[in-house]
Each structure stands twice: as C-alpha cells, then as structure tokens.
mmCIF file of the N, C-alpha and C atoms, coordinates in Angstrom:
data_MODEL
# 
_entry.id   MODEL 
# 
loop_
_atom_site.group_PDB 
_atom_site.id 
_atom_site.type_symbol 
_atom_site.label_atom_id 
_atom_site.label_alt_id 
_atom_site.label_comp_id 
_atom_site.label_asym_id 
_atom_site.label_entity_id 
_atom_site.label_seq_id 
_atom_site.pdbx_PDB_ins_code 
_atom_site.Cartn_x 
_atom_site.Cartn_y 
_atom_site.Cartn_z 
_atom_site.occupancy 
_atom_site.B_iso_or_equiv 
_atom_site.pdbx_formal_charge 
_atom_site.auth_seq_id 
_atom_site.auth_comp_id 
_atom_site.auth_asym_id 
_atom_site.auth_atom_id 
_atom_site.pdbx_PDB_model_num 
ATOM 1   N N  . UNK A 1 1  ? 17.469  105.119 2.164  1.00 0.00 ? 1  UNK A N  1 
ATOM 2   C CA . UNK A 1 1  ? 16.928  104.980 3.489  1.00 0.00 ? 1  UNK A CA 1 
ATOM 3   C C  . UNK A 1 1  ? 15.993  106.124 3.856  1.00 0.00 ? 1  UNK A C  1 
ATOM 4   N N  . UNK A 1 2  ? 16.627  107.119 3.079  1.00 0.00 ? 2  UNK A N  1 
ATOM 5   C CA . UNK A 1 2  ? 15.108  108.233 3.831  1.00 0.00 ? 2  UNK A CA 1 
ATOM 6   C C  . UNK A 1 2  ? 14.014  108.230 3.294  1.00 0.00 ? 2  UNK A C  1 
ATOM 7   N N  . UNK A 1 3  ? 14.084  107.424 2.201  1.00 0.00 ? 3  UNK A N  1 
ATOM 8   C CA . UNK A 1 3  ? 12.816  107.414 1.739  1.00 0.00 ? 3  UNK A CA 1 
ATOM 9   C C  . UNK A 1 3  ? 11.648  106.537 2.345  1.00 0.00 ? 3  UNK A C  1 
ATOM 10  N N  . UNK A 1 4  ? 12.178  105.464 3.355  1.00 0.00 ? 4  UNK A N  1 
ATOM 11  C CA . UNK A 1 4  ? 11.625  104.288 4.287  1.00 0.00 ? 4  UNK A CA 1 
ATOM 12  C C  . UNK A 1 4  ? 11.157  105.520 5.489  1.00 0.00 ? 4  UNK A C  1 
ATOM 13  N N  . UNK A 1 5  ? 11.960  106.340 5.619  1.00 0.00 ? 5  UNK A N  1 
ATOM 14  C CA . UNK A 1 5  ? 11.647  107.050 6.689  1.00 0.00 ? 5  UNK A CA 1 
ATOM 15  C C  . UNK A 1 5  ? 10.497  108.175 6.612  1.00 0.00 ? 5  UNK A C  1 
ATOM 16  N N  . UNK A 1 6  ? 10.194  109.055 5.172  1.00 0.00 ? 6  UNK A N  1 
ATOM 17  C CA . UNK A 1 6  ? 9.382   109.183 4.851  1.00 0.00 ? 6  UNK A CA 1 
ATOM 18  C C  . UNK A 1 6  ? 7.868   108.394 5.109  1.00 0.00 ? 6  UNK A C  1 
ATOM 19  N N  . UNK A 1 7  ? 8.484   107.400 4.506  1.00 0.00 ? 7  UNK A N  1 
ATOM 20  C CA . UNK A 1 7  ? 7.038   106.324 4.501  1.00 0.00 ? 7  UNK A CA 1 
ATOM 21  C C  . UNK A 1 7  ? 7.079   105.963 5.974  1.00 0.00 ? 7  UNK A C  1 
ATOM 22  N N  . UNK A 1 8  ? 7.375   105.815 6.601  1.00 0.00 ? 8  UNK A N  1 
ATOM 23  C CA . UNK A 1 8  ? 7.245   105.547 7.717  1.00 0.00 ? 8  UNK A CA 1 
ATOM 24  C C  . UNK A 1 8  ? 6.503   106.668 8.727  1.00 0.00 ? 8  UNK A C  1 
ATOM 25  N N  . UNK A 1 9  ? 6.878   108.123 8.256  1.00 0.00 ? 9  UNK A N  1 
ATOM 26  C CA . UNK A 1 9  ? 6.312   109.050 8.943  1.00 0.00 ? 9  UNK A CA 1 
ATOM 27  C C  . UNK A 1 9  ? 5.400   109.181 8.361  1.00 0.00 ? 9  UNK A C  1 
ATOM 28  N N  . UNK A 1 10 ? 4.533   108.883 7.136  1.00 0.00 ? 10 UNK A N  1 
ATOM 29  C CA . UNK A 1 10 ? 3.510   108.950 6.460  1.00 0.00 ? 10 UNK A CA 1 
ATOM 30  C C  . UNK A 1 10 ? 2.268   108.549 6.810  1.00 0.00 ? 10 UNK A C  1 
ATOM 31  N N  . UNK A 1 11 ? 2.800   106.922 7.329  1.00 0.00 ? 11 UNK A N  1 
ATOM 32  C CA . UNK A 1 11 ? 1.965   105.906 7.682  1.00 0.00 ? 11 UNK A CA 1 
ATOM 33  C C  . UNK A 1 11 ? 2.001   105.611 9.217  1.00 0.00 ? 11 UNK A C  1 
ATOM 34  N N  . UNK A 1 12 ? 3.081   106.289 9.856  1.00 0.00 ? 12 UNK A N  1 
ATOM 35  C CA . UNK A 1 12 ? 3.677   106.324 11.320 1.00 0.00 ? 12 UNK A CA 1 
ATOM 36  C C  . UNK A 1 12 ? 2.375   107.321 11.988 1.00 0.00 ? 12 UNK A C  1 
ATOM 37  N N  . UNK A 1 13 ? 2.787   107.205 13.489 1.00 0.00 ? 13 UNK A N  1 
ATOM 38  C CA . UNK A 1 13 ? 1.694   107.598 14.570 1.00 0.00 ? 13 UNK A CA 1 
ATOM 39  C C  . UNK A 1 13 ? 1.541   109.177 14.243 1.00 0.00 ? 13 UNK A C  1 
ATOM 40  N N  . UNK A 1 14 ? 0.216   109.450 13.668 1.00 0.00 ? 14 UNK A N  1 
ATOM 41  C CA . UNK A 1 14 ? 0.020   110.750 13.582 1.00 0.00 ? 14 UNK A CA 1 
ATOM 42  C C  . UNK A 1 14 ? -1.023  111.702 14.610 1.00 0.00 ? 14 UNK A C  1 
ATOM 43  N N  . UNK A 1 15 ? -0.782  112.836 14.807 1.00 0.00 ? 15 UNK A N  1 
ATOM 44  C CA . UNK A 1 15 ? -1.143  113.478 15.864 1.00 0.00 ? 15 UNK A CA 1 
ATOM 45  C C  . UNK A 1 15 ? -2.976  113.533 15.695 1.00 0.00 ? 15 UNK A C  1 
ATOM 46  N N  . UNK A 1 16 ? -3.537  113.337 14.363 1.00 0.00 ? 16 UNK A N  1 
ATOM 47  C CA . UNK A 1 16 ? -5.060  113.261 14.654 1.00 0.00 ? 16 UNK A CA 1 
ATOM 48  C C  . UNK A 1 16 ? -5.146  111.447 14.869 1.00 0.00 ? 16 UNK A C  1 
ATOM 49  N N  . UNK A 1 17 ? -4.112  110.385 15.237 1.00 0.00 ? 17 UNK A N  1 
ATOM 50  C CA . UNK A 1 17 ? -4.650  109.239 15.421 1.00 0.00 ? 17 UNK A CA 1 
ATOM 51  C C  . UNK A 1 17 ? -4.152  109.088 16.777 1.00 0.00 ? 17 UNK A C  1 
ATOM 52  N N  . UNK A 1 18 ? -3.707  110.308 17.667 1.00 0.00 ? 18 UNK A N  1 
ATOM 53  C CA . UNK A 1 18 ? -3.417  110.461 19.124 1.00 0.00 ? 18 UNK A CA 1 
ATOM 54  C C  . UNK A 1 18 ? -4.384  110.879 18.996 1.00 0.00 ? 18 UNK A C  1 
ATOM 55  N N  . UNK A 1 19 ? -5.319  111.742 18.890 1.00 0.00 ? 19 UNK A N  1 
ATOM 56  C CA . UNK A 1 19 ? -6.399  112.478 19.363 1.00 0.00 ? 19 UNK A CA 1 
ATOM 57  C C  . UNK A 1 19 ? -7.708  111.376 19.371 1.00 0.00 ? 19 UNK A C  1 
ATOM 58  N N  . UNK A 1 20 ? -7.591  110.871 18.320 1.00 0.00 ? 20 UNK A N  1 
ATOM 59  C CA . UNK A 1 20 ? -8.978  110.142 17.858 1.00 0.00 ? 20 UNK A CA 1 
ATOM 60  C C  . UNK A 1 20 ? -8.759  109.069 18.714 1.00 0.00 ? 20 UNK A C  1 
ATOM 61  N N  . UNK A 1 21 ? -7.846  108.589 19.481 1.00 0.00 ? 21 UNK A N  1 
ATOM 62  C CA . UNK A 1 21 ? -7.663  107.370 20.765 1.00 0.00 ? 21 UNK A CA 1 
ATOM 63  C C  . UNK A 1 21 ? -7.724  107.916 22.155 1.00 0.00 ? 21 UNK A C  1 
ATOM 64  N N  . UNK A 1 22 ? -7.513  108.992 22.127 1.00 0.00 ? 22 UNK A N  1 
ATOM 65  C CA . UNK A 1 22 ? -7.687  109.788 23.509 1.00 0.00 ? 22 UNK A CA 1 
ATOM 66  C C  . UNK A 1 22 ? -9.428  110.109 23.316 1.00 0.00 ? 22 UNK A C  1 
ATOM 67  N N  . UNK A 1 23 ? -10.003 110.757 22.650 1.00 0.00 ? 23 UNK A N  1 
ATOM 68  C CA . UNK A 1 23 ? -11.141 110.489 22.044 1.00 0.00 ? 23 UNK A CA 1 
ATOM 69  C C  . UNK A 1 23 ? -12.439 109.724 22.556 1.00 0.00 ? 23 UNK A C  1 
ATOM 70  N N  . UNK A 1 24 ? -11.611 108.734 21.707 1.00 0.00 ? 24 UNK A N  1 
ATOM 71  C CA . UNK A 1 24 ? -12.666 107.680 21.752 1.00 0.00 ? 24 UNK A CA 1 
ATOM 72  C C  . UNK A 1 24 ? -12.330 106.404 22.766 1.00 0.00 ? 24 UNK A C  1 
ATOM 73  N N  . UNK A 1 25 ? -12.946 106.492 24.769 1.00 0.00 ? 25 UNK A N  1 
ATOM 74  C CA . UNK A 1 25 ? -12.353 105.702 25.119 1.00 0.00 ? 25 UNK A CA 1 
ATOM 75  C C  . UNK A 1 25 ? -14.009 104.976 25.464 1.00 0.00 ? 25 UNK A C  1 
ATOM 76  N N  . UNK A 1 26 ? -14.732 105.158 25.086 1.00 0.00 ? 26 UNK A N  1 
ATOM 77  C CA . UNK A 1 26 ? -16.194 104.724 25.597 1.00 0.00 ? 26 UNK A CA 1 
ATOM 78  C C  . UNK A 1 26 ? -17.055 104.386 24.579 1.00 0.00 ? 26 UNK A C  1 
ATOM 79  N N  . UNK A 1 27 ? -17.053 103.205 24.392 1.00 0.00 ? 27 UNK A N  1 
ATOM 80  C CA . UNK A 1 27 ? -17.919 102.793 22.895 1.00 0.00 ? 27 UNK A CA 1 
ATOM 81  C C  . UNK A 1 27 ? -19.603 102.509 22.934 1.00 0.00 ? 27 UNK A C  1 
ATOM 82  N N  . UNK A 1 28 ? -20.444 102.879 22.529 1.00 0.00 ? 28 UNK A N  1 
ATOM 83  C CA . UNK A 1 28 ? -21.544 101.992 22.897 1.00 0.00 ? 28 UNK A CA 1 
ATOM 84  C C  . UNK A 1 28 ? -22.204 101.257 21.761 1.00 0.00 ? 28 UNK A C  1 
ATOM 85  N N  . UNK A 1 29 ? -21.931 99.787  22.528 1.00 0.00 ? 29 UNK A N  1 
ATOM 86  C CA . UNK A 1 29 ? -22.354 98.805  21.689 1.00 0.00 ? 29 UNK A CA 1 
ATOM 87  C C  . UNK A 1 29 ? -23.410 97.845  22.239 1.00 0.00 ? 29 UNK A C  1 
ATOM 88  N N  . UNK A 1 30 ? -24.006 97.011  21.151 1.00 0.00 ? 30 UNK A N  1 
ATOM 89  C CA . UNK A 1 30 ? -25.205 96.304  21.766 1.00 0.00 ? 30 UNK A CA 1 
ATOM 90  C C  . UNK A 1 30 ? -24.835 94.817  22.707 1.00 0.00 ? 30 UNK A C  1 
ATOM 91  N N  . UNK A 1 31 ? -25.419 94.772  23.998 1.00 0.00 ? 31 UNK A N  1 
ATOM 92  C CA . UNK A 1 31 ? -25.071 93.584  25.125 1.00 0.00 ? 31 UNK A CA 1 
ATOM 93  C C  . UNK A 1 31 ? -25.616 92.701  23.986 1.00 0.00 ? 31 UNK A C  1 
ATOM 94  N N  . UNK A 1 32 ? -24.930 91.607  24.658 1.00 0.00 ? 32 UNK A N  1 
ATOM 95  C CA . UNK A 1 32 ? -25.006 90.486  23.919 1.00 0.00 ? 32 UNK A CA 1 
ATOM 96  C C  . UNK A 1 32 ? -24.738 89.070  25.544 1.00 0.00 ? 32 UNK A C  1 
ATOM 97  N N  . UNK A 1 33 ? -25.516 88.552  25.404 1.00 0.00 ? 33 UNK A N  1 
ATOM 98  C CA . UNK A 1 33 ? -25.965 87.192  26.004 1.00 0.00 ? 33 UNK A CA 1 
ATOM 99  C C  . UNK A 1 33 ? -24.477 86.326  26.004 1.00 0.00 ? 33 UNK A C  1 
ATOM 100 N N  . UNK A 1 34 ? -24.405 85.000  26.739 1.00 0.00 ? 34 UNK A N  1 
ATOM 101 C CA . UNK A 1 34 ? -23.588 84.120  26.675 1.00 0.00 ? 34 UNK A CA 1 
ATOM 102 C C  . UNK A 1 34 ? -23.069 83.272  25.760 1.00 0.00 ? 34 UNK A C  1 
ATOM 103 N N  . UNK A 1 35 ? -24.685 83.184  25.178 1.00 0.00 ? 35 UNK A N  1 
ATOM 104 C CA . UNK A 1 35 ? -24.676 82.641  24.111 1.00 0.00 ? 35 UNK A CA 1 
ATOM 105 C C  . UNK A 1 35 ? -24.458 83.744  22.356 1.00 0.00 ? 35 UNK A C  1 
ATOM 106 N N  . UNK A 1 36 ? -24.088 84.925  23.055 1.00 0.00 ? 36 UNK A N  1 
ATOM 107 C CA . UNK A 1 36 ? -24.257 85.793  21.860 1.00 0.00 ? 36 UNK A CA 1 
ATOM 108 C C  . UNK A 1 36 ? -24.666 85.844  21.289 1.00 0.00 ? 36 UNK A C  1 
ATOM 109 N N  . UNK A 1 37 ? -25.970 85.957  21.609 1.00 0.00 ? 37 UNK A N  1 
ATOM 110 C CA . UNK A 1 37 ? -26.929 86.537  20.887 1.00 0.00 ? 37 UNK A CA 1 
ATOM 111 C C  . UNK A 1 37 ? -27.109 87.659  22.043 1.00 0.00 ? 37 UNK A C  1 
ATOM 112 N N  . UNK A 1 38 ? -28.046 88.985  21.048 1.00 0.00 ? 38 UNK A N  1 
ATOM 113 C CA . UNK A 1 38 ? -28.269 90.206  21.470 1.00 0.00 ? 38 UNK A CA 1 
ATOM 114 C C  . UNK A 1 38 ? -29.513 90.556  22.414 1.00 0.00 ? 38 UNK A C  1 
ATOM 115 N N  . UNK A 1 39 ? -28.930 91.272  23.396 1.00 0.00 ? 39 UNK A N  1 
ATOM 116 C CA . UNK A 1 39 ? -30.211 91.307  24.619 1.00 0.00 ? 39 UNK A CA 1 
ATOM 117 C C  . UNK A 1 39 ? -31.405 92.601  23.923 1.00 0.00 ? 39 UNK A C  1 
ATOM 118 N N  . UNK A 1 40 ? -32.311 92.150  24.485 1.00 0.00 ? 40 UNK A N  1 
ATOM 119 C CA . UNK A 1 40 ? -33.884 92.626  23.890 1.00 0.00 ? 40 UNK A CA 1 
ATOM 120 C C  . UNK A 1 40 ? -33.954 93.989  25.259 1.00 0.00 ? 40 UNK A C  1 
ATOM 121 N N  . UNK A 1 41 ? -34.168 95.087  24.916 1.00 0.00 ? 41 UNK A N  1 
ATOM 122 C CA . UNK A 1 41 ? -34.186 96.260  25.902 1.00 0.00 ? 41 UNK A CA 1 
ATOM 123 C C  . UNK A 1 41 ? -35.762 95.787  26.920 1.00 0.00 ? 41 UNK A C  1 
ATOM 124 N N  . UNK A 1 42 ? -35.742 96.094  27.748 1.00 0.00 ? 42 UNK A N  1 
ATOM 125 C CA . UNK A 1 42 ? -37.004 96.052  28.522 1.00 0.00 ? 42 UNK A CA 1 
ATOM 126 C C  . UNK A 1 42 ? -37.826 97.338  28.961 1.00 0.00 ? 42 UNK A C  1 
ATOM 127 N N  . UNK A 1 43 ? -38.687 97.354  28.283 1.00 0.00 ? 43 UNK A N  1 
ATOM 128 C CA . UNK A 1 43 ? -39.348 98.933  28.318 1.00 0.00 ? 43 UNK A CA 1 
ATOM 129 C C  . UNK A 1 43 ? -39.903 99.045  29.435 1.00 0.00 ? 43 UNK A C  1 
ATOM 130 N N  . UNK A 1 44 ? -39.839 98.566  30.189 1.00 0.00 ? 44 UNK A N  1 
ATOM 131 C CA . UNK A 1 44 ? -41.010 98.581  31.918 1.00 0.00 ? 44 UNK A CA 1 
ATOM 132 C C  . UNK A 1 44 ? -39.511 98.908  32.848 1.00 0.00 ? 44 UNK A C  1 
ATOM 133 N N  . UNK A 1 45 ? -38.383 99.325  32.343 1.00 0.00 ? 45 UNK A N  1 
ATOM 134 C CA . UNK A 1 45 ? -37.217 99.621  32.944 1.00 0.00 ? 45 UNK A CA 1 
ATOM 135 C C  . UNK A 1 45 ? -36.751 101.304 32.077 1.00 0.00 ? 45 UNK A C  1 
ATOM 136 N N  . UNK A 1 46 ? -36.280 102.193 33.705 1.00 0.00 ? 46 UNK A N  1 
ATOM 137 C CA . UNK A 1 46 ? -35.914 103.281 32.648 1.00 0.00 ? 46 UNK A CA 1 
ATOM 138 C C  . UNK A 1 46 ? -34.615 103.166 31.811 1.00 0.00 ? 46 UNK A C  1 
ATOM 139 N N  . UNK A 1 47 ? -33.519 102.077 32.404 1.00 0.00 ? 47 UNK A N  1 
ATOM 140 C CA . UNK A 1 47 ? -32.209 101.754 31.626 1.00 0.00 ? 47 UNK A CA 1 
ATOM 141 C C  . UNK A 1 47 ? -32.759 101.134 30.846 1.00 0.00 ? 47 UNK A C  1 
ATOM 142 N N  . UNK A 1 48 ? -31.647 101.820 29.724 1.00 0.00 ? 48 UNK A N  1 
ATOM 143 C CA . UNK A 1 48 ? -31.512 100.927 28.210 1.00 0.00 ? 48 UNK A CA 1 
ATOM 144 C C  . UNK A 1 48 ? -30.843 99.720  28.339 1.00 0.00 ? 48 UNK A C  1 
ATOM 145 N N  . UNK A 1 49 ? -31.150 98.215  28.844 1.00 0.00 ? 49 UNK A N  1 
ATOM 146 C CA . UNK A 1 49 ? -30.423 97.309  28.631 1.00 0.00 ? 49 UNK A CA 1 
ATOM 147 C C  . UNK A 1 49 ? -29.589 96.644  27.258 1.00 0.00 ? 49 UNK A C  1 
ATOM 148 N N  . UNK A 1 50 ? -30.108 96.888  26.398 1.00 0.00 ? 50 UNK A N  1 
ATOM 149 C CA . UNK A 1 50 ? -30.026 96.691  24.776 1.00 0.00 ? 50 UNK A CA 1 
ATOM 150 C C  . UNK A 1 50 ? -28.623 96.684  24.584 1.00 0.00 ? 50 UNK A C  1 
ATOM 151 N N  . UNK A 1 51 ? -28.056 98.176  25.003 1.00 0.00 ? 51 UNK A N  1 
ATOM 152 C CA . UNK A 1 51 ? -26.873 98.402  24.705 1.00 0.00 ? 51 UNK A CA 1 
ATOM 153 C C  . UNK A 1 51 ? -25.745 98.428  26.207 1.00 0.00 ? 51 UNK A C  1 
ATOM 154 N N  . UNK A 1 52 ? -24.820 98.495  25.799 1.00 0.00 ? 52 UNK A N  1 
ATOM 155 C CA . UNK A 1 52 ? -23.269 99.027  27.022 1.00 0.00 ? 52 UNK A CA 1 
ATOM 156 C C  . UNK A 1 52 ? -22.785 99.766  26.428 1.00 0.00 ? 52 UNK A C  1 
ATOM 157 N N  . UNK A 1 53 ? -21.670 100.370 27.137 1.00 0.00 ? 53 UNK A N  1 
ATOM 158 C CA . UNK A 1 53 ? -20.621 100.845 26.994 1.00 0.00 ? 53 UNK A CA 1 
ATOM 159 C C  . UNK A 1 53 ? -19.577 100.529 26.996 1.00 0.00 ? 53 UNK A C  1 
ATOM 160 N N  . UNK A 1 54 ? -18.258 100.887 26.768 1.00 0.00 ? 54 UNK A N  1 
ATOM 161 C CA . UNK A 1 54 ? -17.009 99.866  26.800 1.00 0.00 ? 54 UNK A CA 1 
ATOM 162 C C  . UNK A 1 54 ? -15.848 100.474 26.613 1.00 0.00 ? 54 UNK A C  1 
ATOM 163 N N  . UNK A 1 55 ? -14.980 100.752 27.063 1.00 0.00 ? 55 UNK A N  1 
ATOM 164 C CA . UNK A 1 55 ? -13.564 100.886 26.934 1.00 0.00 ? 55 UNK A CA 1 
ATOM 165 C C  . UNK A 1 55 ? -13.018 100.477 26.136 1.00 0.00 ? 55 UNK A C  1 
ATOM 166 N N  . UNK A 1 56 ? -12.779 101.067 24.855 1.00 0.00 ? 56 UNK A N  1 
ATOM 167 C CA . UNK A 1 56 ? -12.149 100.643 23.594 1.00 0.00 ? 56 UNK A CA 1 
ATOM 168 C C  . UNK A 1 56 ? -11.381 101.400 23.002 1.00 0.00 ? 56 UNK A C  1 
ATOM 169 N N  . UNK A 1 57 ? -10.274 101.625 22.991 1.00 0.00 ? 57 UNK A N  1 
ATOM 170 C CA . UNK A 1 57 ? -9.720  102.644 22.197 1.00 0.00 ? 57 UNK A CA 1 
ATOM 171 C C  . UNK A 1 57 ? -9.285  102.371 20.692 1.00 0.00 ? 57 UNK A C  1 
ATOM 172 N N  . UNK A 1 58 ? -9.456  100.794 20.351 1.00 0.00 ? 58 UNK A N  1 
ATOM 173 C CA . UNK A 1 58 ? -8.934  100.237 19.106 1.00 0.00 ? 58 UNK A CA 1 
ATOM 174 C C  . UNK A 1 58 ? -9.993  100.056 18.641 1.00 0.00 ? 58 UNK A C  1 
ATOM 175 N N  . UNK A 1 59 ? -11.151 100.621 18.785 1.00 0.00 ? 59 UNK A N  1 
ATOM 176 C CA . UNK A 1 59 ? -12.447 100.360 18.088 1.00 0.00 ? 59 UNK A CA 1 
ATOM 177 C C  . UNK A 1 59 ? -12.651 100.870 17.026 1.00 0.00 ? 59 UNK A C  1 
ATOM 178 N N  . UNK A 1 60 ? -12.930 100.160 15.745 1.00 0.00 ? 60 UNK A N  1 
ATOM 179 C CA . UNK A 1 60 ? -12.939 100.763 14.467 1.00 0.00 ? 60 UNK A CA 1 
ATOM 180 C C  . UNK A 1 60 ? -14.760 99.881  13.887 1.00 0.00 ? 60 UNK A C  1 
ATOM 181 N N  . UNK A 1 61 ? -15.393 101.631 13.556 1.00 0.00 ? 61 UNK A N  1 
ATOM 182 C CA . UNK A 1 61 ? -16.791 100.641 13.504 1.00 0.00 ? 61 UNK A CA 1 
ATOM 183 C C  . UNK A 1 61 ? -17.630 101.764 13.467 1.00 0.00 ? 61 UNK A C  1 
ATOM 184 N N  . UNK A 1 62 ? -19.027 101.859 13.521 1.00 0.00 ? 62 UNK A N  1 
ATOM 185 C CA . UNK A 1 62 ? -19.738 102.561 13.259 1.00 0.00 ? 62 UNK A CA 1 
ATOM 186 C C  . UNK A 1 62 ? -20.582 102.924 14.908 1.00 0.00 ? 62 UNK A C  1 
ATOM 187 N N  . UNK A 1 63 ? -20.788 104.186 14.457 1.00 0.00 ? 63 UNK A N  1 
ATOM 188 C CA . UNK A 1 63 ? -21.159 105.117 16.126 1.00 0.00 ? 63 UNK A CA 1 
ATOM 189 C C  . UNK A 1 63 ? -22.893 104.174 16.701 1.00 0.00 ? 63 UNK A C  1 
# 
C-alpha cells in the first residue's frame, strides 16, 4: 500500500501545479463568431477585437 501512496504523491496535487493555477487565471485567446469562426481585428478601432481574455484556470495550450 505505500507504494500506491507514493505514486499517488508523485502524480498527486503538487505545489508548482497550485501555483501555475493561481497563475494562470486570464487566458488570451482568439474571439470567435457564432458560427465559430474567428473574428477579423478592425484597425480603424484602438481595441484589439481579434482576441479576449478569459478565465481559465484548466487551460492547457500555447501563450
């Protein structure tokens, strides 16, 4: 049995995968339409429409 427990603390909640969720609570990813497809930025605007932001803490993906 301790050896389950081992593995368990191995693969169990570790203190840099508390950090990296406290972290990371604001994602920015590209808007996307109803139809999902991806919105086109409008340069005659100073916001970047293109992209959002988002509340994600389970986000696994590229910056």
């Amino acid at each position: 049995m301790s050896f389950f427990k081992w593995l368990g603390s191995f693969f169990g909640d570790t203190d840099f995968a508390r950090k990296t969720a406290e972290t990371v609570e604001k994602v920015r990813v590209r808007a996307r339409d109803a139809k999902g497809r991806f919105i086109a930025d409008d340069p005659k605007t100073k916001e970047n429409e293109a992209y959002t932001s988002e509340d994600r803490s389970d986000y696994v993906g590229r910056d």
